[in-house]
N, C-alpha and C positions, 0 to 999 in steps of 0.2 A: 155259202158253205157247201150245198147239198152239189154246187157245180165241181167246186173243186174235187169232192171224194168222188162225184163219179168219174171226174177227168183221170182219178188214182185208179181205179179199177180198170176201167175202160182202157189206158195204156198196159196194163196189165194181161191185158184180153181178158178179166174178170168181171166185166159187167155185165147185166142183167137188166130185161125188163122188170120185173120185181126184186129188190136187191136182199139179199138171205139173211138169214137172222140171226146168224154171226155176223154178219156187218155193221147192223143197229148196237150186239152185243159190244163189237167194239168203239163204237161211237161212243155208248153209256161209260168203260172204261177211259176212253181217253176224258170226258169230261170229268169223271172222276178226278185222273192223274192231274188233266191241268187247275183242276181248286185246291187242291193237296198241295201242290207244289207254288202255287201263288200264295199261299196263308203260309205255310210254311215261310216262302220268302218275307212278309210281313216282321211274323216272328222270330225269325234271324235277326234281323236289319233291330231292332225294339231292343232286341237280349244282345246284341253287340254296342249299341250307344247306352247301356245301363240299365236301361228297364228289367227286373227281375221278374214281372207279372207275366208276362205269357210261355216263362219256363214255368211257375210254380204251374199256371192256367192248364197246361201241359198241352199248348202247342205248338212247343218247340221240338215238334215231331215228323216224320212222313205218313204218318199213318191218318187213314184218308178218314176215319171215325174218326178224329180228335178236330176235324173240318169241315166234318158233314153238317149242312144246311139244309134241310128237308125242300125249303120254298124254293130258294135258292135251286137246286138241283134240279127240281121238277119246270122252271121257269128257262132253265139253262137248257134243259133238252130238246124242250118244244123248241126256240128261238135257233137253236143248233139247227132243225129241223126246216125250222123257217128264211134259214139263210145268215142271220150273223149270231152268235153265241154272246147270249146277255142274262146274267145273273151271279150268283156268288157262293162261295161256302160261306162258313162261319165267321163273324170278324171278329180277327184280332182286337181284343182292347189291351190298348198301351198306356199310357201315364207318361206326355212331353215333359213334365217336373221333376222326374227321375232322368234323363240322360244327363249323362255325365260326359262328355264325348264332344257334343254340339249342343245349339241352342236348342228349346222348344221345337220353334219354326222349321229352321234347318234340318232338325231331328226327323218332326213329322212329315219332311219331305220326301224325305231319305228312306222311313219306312214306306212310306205309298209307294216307291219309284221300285225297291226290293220285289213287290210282287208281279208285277210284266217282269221287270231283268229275270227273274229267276223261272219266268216261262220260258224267254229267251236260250236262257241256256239249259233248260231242259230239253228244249227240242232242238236244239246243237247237238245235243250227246244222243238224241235219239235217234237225227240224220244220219251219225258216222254209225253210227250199228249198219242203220240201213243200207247206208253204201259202201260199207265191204261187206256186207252181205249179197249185196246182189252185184258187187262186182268181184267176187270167186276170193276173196281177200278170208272169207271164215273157212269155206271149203265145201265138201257136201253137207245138205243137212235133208232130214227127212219133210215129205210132202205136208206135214202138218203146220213145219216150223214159216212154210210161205206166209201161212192168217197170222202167226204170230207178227213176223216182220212188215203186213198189209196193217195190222193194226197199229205197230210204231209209226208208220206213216201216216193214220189217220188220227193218231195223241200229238206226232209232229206239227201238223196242220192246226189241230186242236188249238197248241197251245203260240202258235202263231197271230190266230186269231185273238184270244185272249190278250196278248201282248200288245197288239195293234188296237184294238178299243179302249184299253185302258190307255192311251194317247190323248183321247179325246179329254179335251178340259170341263167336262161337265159331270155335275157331282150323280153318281156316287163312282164314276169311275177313280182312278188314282190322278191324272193327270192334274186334277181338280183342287187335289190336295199341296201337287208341285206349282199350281200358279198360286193357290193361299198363301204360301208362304215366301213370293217372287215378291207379291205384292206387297205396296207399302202397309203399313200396319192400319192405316185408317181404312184403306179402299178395301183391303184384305177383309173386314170385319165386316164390310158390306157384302162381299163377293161371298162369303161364307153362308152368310143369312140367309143370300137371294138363293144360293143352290142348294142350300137344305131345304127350300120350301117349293122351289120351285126347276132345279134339276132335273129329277124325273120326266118332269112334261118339256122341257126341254132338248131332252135326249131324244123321248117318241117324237118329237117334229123334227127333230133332222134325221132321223133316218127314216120316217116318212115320205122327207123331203128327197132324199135321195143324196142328203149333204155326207153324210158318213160313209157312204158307199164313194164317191167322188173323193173324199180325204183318204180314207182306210187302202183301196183296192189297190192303190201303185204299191204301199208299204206291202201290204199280201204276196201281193203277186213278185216280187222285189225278192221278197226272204224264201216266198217257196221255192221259186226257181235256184237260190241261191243255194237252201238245204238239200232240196231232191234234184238234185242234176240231172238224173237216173230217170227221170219224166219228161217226156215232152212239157217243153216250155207253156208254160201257162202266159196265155196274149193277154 
C-alpha cells in the first residue's frame, strides 16, 4: 500500500522524504470513505432482497458514523500503513429468513459480494473526477483543489484495495460468505465452523506467507493502472 501512494506522489513530483500531514490526513479519510461505502453496500444489497433491519438499524446510510467501528478503524490504519488494509466498520446484521427475493444462501451471498462491488464502483466514480480533472476536462481550479483530487486518488486506491482482499475466501472477508453458500449444504456447514474459529489465523499465515500478496498484487495492479491512466504504470 505505502508503495503505491508513494508511486501517486512521486509521479506527481509531490513526494517527500518525510511525507506531510495532509497526506496521512488523507489516508485516514479515504479509509474512512472506503468502510462507509462497503457497509453501506451490505445494507443496500439486505434492504433490496427484504430485509427491513438495517433500514430500521439506520444503516442504510452514507454517513460514516452510522459505520464507525472503533477496533476496526484503529486496526485498518496501522495495517494501511503496513502494506495491505485489513479490518472493518461496523457489521451489518441481516436476517436470511426475511428475503423475500432469494433464498437464505443465495441471499447472504449476494449481500457479502455488495460490499467490494460497491468499493468498485466507488473508486470508478472517483477515477473519472480525477481524470478530467487532470486532463483540463473541469478547467482551472485553484492550488488547493490539487490535495483535494491527491486524496481522491489515494480513497481510489484505498478502496481498490479493499475490493481485492475481500476476494480472498477466508473468513471474515466476504468472499468466505460467496463460497458458504457455493457449497453443498453439508460441506457448507463445515466450511462455516472451520472459519469462524479458525479464519483469522488462517488469513495471518497467508499473508505471512506472502500467498495474498502473489494472489492480490496482479488484481491491484490491473484496476490501478486501469483507473489512473494519468500515472505511470504501476509494474
Amino acid at each position: 500500500m505505502r508503495e503505491f501512494l508513494l508511486h501517486t506522489l512521486h509521479s506527481m513530483g509531490m513526494a517527500q522524504p518525510a511525507l506531510p500531514w495532509w497526506f496521512w490526513l488523507m489516508v485516514l479519510i479515504g479509509i474512512i470513505s472506503s468502510t462507509t461505502v462497503h457497509e453501506f453496500g451490505h445494507a443496500w444489497m439486505a434492504t433490496k432482497l427484504g430485509d427491513s433491519g438495517p433500514r430500521e438499524q439506520g444503516r442504510l446510510t452514507l454517513n460514516p458514523f452510522a459505520h464507525f467501528d472503533p477496533l476496526g478503524f484503529i486496526l485498518m490504519s496501522v495495517t494501511t500503513l503496513l502494506g495491505m488494509p485489513l479490518g472493518w466498520g461496523k457489521p451489518v446484521k441481516t436476517d436470511p429468513d426475511k428475503f423475500t427475493v432469494v433464498g437464505r444462501r443465495a441471499g447472504m451471498a449476494l449481500v457479502a459480494i455488495a460490499g467490494p462491488v460497491m468499493n468498485l464502483v466507488f473508486a470508478t466514480f472517483l477515477s473519472v473526477i480525477v481524470r478530467l480533472a487532470f486532463g483540463g476536462y473541469l478547467g482551472g481550479f485553484p492550488d488547493w483543489a490539487i490535495y483535494v483530487f491527491v486524496g481522491m486518488m489515494i480513497a481510489t486506491m484505498l478502496n481498490i484495495l479493499v475490493f481485492a482482499e475481500n476476494l480472498i475466501p477466508v473468513h471474515p472477508m466476504d468472499a468466505s460468505h460467496v463460497i458458504a453458500a457455493l457449497l453443498p449444504e453439508n460441506l457448507s456447514r463445515g466450511y462455516i465452523a472451520f472459519m469462524q474459529k479458525y479464519g483469522f489465523f488462517v488469513l495471518l499465515g497467508l499473508s505471512y506467507s506472502g500467498a495474498i500478496g502473489w494472489f492480490l498484487l496482479p488484481i491491484i495492479k490491473f484496476l490501478f493502472n486501469l483507473l489512473l491512466p494519468m500515472l505511470p504504470p504501476v509494474d
